[in-house]
mmCIF file of the C-alpha atoms, coordinates in Angstrom:
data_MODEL
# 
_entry.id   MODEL 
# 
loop_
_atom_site.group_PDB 
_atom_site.id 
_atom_site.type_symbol 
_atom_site.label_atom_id 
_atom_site.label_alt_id 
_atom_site.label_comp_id 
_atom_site.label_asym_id 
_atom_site.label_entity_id 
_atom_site.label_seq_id 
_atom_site.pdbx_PDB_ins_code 
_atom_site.Cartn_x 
_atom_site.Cartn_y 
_atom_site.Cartn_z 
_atom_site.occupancy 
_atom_site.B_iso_or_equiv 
_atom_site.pdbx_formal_charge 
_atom_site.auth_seq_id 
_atom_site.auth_comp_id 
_atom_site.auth_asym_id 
_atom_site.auth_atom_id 
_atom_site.pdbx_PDB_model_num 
ATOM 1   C CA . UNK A 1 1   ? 9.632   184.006 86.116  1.00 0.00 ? 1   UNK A CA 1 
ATOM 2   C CA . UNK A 1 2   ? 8.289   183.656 89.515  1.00 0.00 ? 2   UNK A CA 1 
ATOM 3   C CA . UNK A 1 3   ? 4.839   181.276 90.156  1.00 0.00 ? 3   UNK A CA 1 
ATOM 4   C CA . UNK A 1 4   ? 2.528   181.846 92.867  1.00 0.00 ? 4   UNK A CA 1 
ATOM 5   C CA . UNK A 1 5   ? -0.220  179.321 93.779  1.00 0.00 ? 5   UNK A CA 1 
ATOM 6   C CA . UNK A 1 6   ? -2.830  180.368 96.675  1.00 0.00 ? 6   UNK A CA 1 
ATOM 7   C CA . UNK A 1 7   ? -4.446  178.372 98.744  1.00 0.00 ? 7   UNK A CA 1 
ATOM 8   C CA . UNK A 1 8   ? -7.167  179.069 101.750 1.00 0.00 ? 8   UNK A CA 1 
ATOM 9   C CA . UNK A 1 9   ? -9.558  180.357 100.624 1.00 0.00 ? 9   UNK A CA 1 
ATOM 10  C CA . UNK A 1 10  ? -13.732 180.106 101.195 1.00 0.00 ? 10  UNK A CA 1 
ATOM 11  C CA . UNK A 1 11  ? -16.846 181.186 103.079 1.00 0.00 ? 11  UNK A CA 1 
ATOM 12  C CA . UNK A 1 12  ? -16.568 182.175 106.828 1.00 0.00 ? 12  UNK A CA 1 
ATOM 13  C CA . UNK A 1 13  ? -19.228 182.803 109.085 1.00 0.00 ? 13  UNK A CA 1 
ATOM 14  C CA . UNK A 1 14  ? -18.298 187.195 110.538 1.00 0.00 ? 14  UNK A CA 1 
ATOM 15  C CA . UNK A 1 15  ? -16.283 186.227 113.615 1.00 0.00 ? 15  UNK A CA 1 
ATOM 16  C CA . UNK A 1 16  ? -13.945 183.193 112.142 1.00 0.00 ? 16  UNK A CA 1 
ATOM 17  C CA . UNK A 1 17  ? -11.108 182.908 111.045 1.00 0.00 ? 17  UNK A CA 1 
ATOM 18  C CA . UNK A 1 18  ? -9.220  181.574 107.522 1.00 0.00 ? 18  UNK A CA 1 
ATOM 19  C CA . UNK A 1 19  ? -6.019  181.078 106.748 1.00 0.00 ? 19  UNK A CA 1 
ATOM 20  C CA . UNK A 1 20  ? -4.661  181.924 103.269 1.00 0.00 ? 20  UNK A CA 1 
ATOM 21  C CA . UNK A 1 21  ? -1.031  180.486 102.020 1.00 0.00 ? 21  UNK A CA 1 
ATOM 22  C CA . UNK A 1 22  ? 1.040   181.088 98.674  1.00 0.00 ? 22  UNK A CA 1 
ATOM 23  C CA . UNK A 1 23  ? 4.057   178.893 97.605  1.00 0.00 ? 23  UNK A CA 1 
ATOM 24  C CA . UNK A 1 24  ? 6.438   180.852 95.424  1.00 0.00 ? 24  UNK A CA 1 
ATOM 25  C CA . UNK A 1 25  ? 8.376   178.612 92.275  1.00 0.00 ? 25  UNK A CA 1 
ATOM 26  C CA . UNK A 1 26  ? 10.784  179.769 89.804  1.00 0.00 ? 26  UNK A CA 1 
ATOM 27  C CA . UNK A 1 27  ? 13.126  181.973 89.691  1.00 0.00 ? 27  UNK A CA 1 
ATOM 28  C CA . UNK A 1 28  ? 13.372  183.362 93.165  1.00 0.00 ? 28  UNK A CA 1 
ATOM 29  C CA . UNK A 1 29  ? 15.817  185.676 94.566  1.00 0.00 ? 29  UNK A CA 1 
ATOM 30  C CA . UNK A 1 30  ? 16.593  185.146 97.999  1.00 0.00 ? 30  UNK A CA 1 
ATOM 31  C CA . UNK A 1 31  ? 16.146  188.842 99.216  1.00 0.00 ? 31  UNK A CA 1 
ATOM 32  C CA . UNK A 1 32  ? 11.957  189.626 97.898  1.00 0.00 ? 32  UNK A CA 1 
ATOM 33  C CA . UNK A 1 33  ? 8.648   190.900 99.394  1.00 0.00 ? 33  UNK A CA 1 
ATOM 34  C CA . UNK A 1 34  ? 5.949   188.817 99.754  1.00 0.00 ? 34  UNK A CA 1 
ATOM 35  C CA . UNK A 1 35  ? 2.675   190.127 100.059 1.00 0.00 ? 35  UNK A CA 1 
ATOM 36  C CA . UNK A 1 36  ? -1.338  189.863 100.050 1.00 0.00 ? 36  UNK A CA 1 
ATOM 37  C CA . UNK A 1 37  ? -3.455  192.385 98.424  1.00 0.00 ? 37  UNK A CA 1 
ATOM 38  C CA . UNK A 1 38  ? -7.247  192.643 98.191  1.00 0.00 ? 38  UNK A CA 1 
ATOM 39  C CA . UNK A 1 39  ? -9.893  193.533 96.055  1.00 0.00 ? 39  UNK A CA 1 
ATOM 40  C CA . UNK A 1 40  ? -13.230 193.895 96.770  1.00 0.00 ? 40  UNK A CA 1 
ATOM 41  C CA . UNK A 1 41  ? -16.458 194.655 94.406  1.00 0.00 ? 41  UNK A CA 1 
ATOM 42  C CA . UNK A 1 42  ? -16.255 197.689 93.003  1.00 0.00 ? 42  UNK A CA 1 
ATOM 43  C CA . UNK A 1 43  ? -12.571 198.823 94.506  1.00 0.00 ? 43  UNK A CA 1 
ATOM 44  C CA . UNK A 1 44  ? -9.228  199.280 93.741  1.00 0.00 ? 44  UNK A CA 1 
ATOM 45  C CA . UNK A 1 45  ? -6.440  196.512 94.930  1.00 0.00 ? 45  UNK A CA 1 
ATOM 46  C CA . UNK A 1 46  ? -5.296  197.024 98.166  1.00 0.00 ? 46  UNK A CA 1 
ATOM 47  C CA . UNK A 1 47  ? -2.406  196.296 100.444 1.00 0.00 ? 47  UNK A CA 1 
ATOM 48  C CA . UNK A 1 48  ? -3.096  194.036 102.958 1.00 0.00 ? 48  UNK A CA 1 
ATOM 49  C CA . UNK A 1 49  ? 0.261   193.122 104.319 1.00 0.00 ? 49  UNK A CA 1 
ATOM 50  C CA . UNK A 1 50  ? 3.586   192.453 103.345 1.00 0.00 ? 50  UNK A CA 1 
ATOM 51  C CA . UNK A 1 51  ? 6.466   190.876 104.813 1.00 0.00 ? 51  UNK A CA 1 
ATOM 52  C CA . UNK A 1 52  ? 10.413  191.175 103.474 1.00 0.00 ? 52  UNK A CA 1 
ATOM 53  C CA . UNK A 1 53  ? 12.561  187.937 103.307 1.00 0.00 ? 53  UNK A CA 1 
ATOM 54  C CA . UNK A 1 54  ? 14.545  189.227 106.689 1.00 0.00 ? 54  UNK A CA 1 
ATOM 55  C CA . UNK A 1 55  ? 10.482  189.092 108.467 1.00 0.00 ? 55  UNK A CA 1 
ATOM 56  C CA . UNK A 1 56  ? 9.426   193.273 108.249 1.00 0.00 ? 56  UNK A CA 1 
ATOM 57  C CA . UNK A 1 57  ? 6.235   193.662 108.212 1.00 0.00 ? 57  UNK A CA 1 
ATOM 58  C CA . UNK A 1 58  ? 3.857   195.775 106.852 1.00 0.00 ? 58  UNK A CA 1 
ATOM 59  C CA . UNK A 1 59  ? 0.164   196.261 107.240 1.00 0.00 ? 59  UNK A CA 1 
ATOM 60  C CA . UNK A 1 60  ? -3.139  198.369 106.416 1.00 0.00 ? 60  UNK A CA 1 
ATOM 61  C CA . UNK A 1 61  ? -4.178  200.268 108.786 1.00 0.00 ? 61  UNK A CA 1 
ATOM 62  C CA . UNK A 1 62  ? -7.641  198.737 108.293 1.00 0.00 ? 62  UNK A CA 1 
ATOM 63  C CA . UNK A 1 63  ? -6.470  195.028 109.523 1.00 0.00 ? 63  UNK A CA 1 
ATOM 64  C CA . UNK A 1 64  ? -3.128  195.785 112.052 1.00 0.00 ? 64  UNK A CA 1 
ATOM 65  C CA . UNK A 1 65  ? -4.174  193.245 115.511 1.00 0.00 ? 65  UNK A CA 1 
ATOM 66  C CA . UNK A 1 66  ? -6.776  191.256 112.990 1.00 0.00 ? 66  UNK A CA 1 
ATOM 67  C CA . UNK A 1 67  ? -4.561  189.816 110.527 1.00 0.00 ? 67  UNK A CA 1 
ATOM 68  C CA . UNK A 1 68  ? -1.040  188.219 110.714 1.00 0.00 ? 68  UNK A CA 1 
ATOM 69  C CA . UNK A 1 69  ? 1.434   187.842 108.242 1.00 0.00 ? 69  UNK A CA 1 
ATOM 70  C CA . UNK A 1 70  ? 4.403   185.683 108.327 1.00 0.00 ? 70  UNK A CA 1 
ATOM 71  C CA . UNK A 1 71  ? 6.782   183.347 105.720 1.00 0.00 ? 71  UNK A CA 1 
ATOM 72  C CA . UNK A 1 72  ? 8.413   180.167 105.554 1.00 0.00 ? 72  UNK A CA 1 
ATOM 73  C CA . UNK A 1 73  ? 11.996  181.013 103.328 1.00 0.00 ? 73  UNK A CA 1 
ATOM 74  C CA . UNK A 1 74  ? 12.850  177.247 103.516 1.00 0.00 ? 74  UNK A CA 1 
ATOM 75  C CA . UNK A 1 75  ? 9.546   176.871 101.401 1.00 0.00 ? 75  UNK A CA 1 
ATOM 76  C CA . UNK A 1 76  ? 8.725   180.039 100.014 1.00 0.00 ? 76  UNK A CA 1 
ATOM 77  C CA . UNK A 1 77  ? 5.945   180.403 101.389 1.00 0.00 ? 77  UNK A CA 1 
ATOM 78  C CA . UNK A 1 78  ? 3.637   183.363 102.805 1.00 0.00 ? 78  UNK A CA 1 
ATOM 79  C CA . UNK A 1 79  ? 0.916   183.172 105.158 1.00 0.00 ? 79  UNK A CA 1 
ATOM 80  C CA . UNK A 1 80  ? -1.877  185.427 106.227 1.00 0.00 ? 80  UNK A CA 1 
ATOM 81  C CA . UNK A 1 81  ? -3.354  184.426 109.485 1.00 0.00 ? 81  UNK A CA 1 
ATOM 82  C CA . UNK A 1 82  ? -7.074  186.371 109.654 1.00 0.00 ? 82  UNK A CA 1 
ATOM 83  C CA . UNK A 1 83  ? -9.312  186.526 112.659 1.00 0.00 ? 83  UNK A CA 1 
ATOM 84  C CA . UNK A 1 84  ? -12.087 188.235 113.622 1.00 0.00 ? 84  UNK A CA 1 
ATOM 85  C CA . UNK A 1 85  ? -13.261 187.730 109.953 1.00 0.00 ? 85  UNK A CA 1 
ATOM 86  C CA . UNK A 1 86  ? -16.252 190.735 108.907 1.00 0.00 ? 86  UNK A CA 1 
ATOM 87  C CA . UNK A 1 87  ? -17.892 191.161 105.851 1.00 0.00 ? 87  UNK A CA 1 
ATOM 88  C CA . UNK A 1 88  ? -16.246 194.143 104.983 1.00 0.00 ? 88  UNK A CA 1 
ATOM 89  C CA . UNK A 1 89  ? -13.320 191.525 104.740 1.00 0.00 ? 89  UNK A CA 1 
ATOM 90  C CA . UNK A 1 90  ? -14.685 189.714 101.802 1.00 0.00 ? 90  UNK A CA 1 
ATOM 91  C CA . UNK A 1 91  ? -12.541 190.621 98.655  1.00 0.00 ? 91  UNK A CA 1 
ATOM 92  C CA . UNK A 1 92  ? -10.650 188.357 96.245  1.00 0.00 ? 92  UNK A CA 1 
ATOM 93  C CA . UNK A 1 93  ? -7.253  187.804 98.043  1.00 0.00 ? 93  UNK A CA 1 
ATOM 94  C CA . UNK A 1 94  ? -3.996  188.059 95.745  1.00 0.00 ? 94  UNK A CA 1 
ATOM 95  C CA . UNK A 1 95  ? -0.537  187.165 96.770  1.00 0.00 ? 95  UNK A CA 1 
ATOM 96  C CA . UNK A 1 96  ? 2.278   189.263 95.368  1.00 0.00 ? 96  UNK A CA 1 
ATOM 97  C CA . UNK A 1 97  ? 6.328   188.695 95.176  1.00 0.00 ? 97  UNK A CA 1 
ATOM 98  C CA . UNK A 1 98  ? 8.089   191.729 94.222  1.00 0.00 ? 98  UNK A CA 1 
ATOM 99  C CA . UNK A 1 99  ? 12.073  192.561 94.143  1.00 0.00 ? 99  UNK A CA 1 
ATOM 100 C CA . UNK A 1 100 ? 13.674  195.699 92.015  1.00 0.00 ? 100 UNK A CA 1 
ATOM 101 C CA . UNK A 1 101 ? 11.968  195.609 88.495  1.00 0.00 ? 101 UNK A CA 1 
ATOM 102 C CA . UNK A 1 102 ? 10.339  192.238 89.302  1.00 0.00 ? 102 UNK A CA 1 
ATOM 103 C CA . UNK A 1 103 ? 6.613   192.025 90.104  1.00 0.00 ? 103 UNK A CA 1 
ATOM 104 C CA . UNK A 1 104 ? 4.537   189.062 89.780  1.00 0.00 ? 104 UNK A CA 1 
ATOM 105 C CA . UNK A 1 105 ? 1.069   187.869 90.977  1.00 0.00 ? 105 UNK A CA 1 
ATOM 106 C CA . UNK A 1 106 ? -1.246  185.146 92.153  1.00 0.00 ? 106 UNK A CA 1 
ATOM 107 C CA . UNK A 1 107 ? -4.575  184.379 90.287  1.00 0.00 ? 107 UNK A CA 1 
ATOM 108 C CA . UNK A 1 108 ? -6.231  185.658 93.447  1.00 0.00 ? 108 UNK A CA 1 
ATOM 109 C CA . UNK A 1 109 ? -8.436  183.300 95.985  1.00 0.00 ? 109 UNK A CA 1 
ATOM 110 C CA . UNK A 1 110 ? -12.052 184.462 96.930  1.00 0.00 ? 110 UNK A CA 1 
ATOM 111 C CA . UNK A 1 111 ? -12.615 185.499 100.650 1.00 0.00 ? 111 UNK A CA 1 
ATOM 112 C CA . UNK A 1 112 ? -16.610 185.490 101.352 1.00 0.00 ? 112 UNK A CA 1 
ATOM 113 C CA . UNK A 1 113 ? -17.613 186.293 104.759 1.00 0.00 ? 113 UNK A CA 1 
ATOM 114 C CA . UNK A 1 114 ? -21.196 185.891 105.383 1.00 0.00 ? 114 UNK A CA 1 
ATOM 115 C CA . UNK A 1 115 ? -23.881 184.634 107.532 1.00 0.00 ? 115 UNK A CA 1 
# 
């Protein structure tokens, strides 16, 4: 079992910026994918970005030179770095660790960006 507590969350003005973070507990392979996904009203989950343990990275489309993801191995942690915040941004943000058969996810942290 694999535990993921996010953190970052909140209400941003359209132009800031918010950092989101998820530690990773349990039982945790060294070689994994991190990841944050969103959902917004109304949608399906999305990829956001993802990042292997050895630092590849992978992005949508919709947020490559906006958003920024990176890890800490020493604390398994993930990051997501996002500027230039608009409201098509807001979604409930979920953090994912995945590896082979194993899948597991965050209880999600809101996003809101409004003015």
């Amino acid at each position: 079992q694999v535990q993921l507590v996010e953190s970052g969350g909140g209400l941003v003005q359209p132009g800031g910026s918010l950092r989101l973070s998820c530690a990773a507990s349990g039982s945790i392979f060294s070689v994994n994918v991190m990841g944050w996904y969103r959902q917004a009203p109304g949608k399906e989950r999305e990829l956001v970005a993802a990042i292997t343990s050895g630092g590849s990275t992978n992005y949508a489309d919709s947020v490559k030179g906006q958003f920024t993801i990176s890890r800490d191995n020493a604390k398994n942690t993930v990051y997501l770095q996002m500027n230039s915040l608009k409201p098509e941004d807001t979604a409930v943000y979920y953090c994912n660790w995945h590896w082979s058969t194993y899948n597991y996810w965050g209880q999600g942290t809101q996003v809101t960006v409004s003015s």
